[in-house]
KESE-982799 format. One record per residue (C-alpha): residue in three letters; x negated, y, z negated. Coordinates in nm, 2 decimals, decimal comma. Last residue first. Layout:
<recs>
rest x y z
ALA X Y Z $
...
</recs>
This chain:
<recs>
rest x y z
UNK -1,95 -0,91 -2,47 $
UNK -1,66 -0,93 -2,70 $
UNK -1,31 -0,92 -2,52 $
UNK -1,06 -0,62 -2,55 $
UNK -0,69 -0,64 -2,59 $
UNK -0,48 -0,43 -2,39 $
UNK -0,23 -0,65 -2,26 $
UNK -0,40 -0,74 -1,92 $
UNK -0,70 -0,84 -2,09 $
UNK -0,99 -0,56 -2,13 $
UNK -1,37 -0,55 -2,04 $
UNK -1,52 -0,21 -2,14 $
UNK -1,79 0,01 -2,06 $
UNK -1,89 -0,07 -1,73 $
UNK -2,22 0,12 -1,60 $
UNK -2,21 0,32 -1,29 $
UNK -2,50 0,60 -1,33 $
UNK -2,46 0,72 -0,94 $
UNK -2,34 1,04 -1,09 $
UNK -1,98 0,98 -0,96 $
UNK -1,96 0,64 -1,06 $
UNK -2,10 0,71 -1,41 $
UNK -1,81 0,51 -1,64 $
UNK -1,66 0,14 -1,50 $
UNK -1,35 0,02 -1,67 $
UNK -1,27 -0,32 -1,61 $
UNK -0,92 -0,48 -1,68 $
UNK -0,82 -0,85 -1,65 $
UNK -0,53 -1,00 -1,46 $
UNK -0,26 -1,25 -1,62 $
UNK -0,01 -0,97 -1,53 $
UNK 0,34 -0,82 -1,67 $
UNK 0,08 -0,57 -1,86 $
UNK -0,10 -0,46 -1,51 $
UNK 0,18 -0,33 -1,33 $
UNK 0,07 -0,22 -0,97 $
UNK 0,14 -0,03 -0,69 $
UNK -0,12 -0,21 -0,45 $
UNK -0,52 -0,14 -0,37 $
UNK -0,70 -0,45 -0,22 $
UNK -1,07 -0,52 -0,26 $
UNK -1,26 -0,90 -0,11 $
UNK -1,57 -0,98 -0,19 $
UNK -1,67 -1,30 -0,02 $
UNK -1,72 -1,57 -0,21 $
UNK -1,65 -1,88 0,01 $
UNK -1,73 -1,69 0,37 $
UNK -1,42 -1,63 0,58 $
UNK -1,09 -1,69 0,78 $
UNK -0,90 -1,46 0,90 $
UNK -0,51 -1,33 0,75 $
UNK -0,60 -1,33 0,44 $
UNK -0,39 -1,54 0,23 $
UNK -0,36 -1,46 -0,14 $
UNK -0,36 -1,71 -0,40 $
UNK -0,28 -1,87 -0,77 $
UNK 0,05 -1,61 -0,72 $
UNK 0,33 -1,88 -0,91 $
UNK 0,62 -1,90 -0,65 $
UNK 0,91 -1,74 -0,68 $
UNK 0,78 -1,42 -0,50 $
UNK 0,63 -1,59 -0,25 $
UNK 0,26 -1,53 -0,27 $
UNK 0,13 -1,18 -0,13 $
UNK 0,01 -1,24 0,24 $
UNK -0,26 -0,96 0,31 $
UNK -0,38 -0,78 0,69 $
UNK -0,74 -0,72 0,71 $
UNK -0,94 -0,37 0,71 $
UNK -1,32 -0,43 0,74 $
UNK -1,65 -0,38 0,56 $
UNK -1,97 -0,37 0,73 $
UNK -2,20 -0,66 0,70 $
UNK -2,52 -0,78 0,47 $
UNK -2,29 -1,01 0,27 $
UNK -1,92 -0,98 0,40 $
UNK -1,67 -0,67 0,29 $
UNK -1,26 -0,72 0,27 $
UNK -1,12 -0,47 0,22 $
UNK -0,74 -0,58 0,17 $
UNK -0,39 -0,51 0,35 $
UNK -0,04 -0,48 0,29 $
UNK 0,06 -0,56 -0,12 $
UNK 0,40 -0,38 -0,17 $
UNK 0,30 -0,40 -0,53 $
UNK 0,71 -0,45 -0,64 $
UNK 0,71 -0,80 -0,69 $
UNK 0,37 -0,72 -0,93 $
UNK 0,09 -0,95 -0,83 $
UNK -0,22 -0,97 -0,99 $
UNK -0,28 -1,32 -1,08 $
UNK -0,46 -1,39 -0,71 $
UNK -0,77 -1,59 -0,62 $
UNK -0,83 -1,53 -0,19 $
UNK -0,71 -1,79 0,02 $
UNK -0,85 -1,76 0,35 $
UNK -0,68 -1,85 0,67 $
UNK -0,81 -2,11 0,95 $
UNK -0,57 -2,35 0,86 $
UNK -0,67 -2,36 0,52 $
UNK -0,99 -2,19 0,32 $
UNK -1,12 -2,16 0,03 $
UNK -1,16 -1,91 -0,30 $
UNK -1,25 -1,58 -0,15 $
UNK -1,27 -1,30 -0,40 $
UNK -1,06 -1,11 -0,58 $
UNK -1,08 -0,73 -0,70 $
UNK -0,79 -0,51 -0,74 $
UNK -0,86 -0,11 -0,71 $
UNK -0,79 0,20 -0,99 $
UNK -0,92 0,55 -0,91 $
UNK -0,73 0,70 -0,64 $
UNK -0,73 1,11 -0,65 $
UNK -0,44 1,35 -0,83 $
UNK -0,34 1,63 -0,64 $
UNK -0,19 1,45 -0,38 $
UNK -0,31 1,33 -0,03 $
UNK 0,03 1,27 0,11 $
UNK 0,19 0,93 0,25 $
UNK 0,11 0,67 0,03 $
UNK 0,03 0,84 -0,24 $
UNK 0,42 0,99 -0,27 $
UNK 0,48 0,62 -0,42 $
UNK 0,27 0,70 -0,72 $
UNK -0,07 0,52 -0,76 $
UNK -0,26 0,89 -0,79 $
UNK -0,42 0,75 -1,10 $
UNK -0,27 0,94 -1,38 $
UNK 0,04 0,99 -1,20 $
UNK 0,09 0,66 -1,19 $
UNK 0,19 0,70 -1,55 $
UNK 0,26 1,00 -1,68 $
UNK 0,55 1,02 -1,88 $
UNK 0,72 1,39 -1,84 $
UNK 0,86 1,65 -2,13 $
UNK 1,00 2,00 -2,19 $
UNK 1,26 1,98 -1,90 $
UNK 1,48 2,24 -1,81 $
UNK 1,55 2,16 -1,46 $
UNK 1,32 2,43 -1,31 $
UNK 1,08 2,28 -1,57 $
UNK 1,09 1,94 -1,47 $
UNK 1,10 1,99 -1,05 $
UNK 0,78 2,21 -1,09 $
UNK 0,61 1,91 -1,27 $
UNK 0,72 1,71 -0,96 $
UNK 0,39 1,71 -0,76 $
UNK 0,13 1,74 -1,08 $
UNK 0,27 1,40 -1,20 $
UNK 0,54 1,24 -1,34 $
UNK 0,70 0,99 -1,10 $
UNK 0,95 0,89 -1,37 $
UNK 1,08 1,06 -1,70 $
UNK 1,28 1,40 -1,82 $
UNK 1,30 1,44 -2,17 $
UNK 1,45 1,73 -2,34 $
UNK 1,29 1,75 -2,62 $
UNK 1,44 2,04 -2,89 $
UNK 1,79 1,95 -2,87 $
UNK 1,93 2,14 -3,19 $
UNK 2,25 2,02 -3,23 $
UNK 2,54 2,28 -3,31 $
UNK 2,80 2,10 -3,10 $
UNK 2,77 2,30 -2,82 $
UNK 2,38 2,19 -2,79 $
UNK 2,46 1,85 -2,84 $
UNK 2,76 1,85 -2,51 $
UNK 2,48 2,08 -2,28 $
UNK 2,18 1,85 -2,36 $
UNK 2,47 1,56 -2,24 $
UNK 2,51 1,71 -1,93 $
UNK 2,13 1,74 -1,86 $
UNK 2,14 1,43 -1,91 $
UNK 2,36 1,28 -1,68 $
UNK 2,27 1,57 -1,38 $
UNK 1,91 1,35 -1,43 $
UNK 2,04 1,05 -1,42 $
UNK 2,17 1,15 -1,09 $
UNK 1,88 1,16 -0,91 $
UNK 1,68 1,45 -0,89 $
UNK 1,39 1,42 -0,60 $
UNK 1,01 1,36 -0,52 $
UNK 0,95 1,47 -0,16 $
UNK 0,87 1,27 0,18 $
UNK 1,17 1,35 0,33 $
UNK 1,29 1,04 0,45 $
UNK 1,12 0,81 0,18 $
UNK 1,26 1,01 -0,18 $
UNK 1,03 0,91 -0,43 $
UNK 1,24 0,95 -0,77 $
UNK 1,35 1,18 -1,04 $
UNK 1,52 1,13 -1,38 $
UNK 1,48 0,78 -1,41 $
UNK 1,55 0,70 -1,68 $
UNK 1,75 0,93 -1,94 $
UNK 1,63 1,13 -2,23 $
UNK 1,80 1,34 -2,52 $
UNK 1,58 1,50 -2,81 $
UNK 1,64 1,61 -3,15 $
UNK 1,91 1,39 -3,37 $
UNK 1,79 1,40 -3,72 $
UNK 1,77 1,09 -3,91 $
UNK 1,73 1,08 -4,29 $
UNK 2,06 1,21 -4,39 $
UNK 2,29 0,99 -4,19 $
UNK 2,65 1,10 -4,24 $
UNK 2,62 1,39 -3,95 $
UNK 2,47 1,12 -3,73 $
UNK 2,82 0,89 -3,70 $
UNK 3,00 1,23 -3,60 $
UNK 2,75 1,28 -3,28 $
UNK 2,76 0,94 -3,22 $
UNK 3,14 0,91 -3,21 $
UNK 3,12 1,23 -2,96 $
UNK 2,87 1,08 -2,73 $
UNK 3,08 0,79 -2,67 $
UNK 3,24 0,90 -2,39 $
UNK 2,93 1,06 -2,24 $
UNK 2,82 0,68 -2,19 $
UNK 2,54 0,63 -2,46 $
UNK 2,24 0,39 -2,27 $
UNK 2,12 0,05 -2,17 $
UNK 2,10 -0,14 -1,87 $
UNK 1,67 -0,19 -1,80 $
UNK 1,69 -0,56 -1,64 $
UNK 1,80 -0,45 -1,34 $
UNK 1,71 -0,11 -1,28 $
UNK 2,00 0,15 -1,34 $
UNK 2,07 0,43 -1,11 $
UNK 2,35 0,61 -1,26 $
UNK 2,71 0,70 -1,15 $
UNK 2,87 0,46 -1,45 $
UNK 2,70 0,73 -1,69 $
UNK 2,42 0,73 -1,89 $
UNK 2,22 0,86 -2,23 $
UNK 1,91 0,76 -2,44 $
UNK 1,92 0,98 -2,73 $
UNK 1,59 1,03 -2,91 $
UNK 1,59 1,11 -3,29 $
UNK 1,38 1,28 -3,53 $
UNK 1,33 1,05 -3,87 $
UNK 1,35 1,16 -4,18 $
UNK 1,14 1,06 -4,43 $
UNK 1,08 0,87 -4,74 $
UNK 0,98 0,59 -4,65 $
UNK 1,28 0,38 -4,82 $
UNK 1,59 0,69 -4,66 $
UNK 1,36 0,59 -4,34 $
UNK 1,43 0,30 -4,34 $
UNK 1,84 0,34 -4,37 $
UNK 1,84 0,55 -4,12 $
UNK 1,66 0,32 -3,86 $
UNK 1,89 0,07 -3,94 $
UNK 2,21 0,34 -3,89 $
UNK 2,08 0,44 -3,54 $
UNK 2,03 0,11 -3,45 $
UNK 2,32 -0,02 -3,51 $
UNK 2,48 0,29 -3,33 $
UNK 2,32 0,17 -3,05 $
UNK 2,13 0,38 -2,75 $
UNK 1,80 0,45 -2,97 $
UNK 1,49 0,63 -2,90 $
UNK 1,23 0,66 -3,16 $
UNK 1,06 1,02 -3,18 $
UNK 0,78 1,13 -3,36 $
UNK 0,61 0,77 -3,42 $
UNK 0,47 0,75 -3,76 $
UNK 0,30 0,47 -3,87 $
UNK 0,53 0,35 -4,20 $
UNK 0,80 0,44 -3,90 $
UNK 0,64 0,17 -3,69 $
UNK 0,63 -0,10 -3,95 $
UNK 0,95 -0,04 -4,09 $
UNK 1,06 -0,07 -3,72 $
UNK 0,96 -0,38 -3,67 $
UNK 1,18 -0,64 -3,83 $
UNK 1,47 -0,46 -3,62 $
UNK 1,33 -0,49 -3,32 $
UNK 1,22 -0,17 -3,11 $
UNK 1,47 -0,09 -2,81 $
UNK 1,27 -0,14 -2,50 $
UNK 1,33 0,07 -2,22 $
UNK 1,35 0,38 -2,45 $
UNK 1,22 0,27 -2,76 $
UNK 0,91 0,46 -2,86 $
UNK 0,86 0,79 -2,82 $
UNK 0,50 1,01 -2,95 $
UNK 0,31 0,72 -3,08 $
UNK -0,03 0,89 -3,19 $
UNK -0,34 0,60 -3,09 $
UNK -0,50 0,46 -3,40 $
UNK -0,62 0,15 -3,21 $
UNK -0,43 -0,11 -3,39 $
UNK -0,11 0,13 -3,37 $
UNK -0,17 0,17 -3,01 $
UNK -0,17 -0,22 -2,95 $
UNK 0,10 -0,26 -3,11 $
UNK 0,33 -0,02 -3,00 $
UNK 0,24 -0,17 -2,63 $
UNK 0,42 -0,50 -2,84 $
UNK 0,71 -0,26 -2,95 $
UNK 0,77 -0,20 -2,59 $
UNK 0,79 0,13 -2,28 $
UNK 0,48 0,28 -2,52 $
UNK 0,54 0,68 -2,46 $
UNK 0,17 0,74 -2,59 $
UNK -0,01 1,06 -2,75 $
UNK -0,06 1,44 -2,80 $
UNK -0,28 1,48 -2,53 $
UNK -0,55 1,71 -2,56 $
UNK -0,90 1,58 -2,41 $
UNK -0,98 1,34 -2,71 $
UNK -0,61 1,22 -2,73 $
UNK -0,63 1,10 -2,33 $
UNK -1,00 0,89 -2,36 $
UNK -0,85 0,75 -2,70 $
UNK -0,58 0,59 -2,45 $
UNK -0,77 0,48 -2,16 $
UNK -0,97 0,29 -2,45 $
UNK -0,70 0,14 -2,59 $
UNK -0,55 -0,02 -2,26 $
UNK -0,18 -0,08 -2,29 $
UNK -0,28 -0,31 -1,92 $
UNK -0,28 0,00 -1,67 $
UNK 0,09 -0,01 -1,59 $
UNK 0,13 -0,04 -1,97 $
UNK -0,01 0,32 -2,03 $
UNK 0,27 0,60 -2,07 $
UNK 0,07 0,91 -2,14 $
UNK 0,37 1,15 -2,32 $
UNK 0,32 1,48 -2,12 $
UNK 0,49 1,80 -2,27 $
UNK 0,57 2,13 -2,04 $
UNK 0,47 2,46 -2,13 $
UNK 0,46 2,53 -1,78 $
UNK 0,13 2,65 -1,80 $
UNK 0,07 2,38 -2,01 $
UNK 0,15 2,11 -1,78 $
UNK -0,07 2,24 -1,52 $
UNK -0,39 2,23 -1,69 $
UNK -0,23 1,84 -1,81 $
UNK -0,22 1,72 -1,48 $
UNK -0,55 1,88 -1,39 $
UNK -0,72 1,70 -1,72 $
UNK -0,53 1,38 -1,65 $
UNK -0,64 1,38 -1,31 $
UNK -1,03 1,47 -1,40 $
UNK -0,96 1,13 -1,64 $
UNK -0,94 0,87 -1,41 $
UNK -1,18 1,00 -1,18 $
UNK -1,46 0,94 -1,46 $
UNK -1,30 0,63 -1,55 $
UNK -1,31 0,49 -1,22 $
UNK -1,07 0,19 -1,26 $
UNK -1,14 -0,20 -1,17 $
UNK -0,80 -0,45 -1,21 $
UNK -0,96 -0,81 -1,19 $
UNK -0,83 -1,11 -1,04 $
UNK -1,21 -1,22 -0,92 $
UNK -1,46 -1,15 -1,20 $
UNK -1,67 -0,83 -1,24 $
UNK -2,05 -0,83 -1,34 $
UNK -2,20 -1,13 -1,12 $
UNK -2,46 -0,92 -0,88 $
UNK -2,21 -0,93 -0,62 $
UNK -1,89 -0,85 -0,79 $
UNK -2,11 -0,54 -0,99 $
UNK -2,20 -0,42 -0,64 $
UNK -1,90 -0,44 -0,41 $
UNK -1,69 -0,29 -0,68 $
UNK -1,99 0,01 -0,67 $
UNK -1,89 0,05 -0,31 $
UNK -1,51 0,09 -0,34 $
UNK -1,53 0,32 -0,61 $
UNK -1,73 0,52 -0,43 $
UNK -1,49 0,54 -0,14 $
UNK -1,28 0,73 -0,35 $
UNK -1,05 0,94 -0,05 $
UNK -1,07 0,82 0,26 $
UNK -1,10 0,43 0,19 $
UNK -0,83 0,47 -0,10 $
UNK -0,59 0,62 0,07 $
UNK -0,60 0,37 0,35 $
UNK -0,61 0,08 0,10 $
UNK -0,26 0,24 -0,11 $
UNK 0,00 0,00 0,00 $
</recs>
C-alpha cells in the first residue's frame, strides 16, 4: 500500500533494513521503525496542535503498545496514551506511561478498574450505566472523583463491526439524572468513533456522521449545566485534519498513523508526516516457480500490494505480493517470482502490530549514518533481554 511512498521518501530506512537483515541483526516477520523520523512527526504534529490549542492523546497499539515509543512522546510534551484496551493499560502502567482515556473501544473490566484508578487515568470512558455506577463506587474507596468520558451514537453512525457500543441521544437524559446521584464521578468529556475519515474520491479527510452525533450531544450536556471540557474527536489524526478538529470544536485527536505517515491519505499525497515504519521477511522456499516469503504480519485491512525485494550484490526491485487468505493462518507470502533462499525482502502495509505475532525493532542514528537498534519488542509491547 505504502512501497511507493516509502521508496521516494525514506529510502534510508530501506537500506539500513538491508544491512542489519544481512549481517543477522533483524529476523524475518519483523516490524522495523526509524526512530529518529518517528519522532520529528510527533514533534511537527504536536507544533501544530498547540497553536490550535488542540490536545493529542498518542494512541500506540498499531505500533505493538510499545513502551519505548511511548516515554520517547512524554519526554517531548505529550501528555500521555489513549490505550484502545485494559491489556495496552498494562503495558503503560508497567512503564510509568500517563493514561489520559481509557475505555473507549474497549470498556475496562470490572476487576480492573481499581487497578487503573489507583494509577490514575484522567478520563475513563464509559457507555453503560453499570459502568458508570462501578466506577463510582471505586472511586468513593480511593478517594477521588473520577472525570468522565461519554461515548455517544445514533442509528445513522458508522459503526465497525466488532466496535458497537455507545449512549443513543435518547438515553442521554437518564444518564445525565443517573450522574447527578454519583458524587465521585464528574461527567467532563463526550467522544465518538470515528469522527473523520479518508474520503477516496476526493482525496481529503472528511466529517462523518459520528461527528454531527457528538457534537449534538456536547450541545444536550452543555444546556444542562455540564461542563464538557474535552470534546474528543478521533481517527486519522494528524497534521492534515487538525484544521478539520478545531473548526468543529474539538479539543482532542489520537494520533496513530499519524505518527508515521501510515494514514490512508499516504497513499496518494506526500503529507506532512514522513514514512518511518517497514515489514521485513525473507524468503523461506519456493513452489511453482513463486516464492514464499515468512509472514505473521498480516492485518485484513493492510492492503498488502507489492514488496522490495533486494538480492545479494543486485539492485532492488518492485514485485507484486499475495497476502494469505484471509481465513487461513499467514505462515507465508507469495512473491510473485521466484528467488534466492534468504533473500531480503521489505514490504510497507497499513498495519496493526498488537493483533500480530510480529516482533518490533526500533533502529536510532539512521539519519546520521549512526544506525544502531535500541530495542527489540513483541508485538504486545513487551521487551526481550539481549
Amino acid at each position: 500500500m505504502f512501497v511507493e511512498n516509502l521508496l521516494k521518501r525514506n529510502p534510508d530506512l530501506i537500506n539500513q533494513v538491508y544491512k542489519f537483515h544481512r549481517e543477522n541483526k533483524i529476523d524475518p516477520d519483523t516490524f522495523v521503525i526509524d526512530l529518529d523520523t518517528f519522532l520529528i512527526n510527533a514533534k511537527k504534529l504536536k507544533e501544530n496542535a498547540d497553536k490550535k490549542n488542540i490536545r493529542l492523546f498518542f494512541m500506540l497499539k498499531q505500533l505493538g503498545r510499545n513502551p519505548y515509543l511511548a516515554r520517547k512522546l512524554v519526554d517531548i510534551g505529550y501528555d500521555g496514551a489513549v490505550v484502545v484496551d485494559f491489556r495496552e493499560a498494562q503495558i503503560m502502567m508497567k512503564n510509568n506511561i500517563p493514561i489520559c482515556n481509557a475505555g473507549h473501544l474497549v470498556q475496562i473490566p470490572n476487576g480492573f478498574l481499581k487497578k487503573l484508578m489507583s494509577y490514575g487515568a484522567e478520563f475513563i470512558t464509559v457507555y453503560s450505566l453499570e459502568k458508570l455506577e462501578l466506577i463510582n463506587t471505586i472511586a468513593r474507596e480511593l478517594g477521588i472523583v473520577q472525570k468522565i468520558m461519554v461515548r455517544v451514537v445514533s442509528d445513522d453512525d458508522l459503526l465497525y463491526d466488532g466496535q458497537e457500543a455507545g449512549f443513543f441521544p435518547n438515553e442521554l437524559e437518564k444518564l445525565l439524572q443517573a450522574s447527578k446521584q454519583l458524587k465521585n464521578i464528574e461527567i467532563k468529556g463526550v467522544t465518538n468513533f470515528p469522527t473523520f475519515l479518508y474520503d477516496e474520491s476526493s482525496n481529503t479527510i472528511k466529517e462523518t456522521n459520528n461527528l454531527s452525533t457528538l457534537k449534538k450531544a456536547v450541545k444536550f450536556f452543555r444546556d444542562n449545566n455540564i461542563e464538557i471540557e474535552e470534546i474528543n474527536m478521533p481517527s486519522a489524526t494528524s497534521i492534515a485534519n487538525l484544521d478539520l478538529i478545531k473548526e468543529h470544536g474539538g479539543t482532542s485527536g489520537e494520533p496513530g498513523h499519524g505518527l508515521t505517515a501510515s494514514t490512508p491519505l499516504s497513499k496518494y499525497t506526500d503529507t506532512v508526516e514522513l514514512p518511518c515504519v517497514c515489514y521485513l521477511t525473507e524468503v523461506s522456499h519456493n513452489f511453482k516457480n513463486k516464492s514464499k516469503v515468512y509472514g505473521g504480519g498480516i492485518y485484513r485491512r493492510g492492503h498488502m500490494e507489492k514488496a522490495i525485494v533486494k538480492e545479494y550484490d543486485s539492485s532492488q526491485e518492485l514485485v507484486k505480493i499475495k497476502p494469505t487468505n484471509l481465513e487461513s493462518i499467514d505462515y507465508y507470502f507469495e512473491l510473485d517470482k521466484q528467488y534466492d533462499i534468504g533473500t531480503t525482502v521489505i514490504l510497507s502495509f497499513r498495519f496493526q502490530i498488537f493483533v500480530t505475532r510480529s516482533n518490533v525493532v526500533i533502529i536510532e542514528g539512521i539519519r546520521n549514518n549512526k544506525a544502531k537498534i535500541v530495542g527489540i519488542y513483541n508485538s504486545l509491547g513487551d521487551k526481550y533481554e539481549n
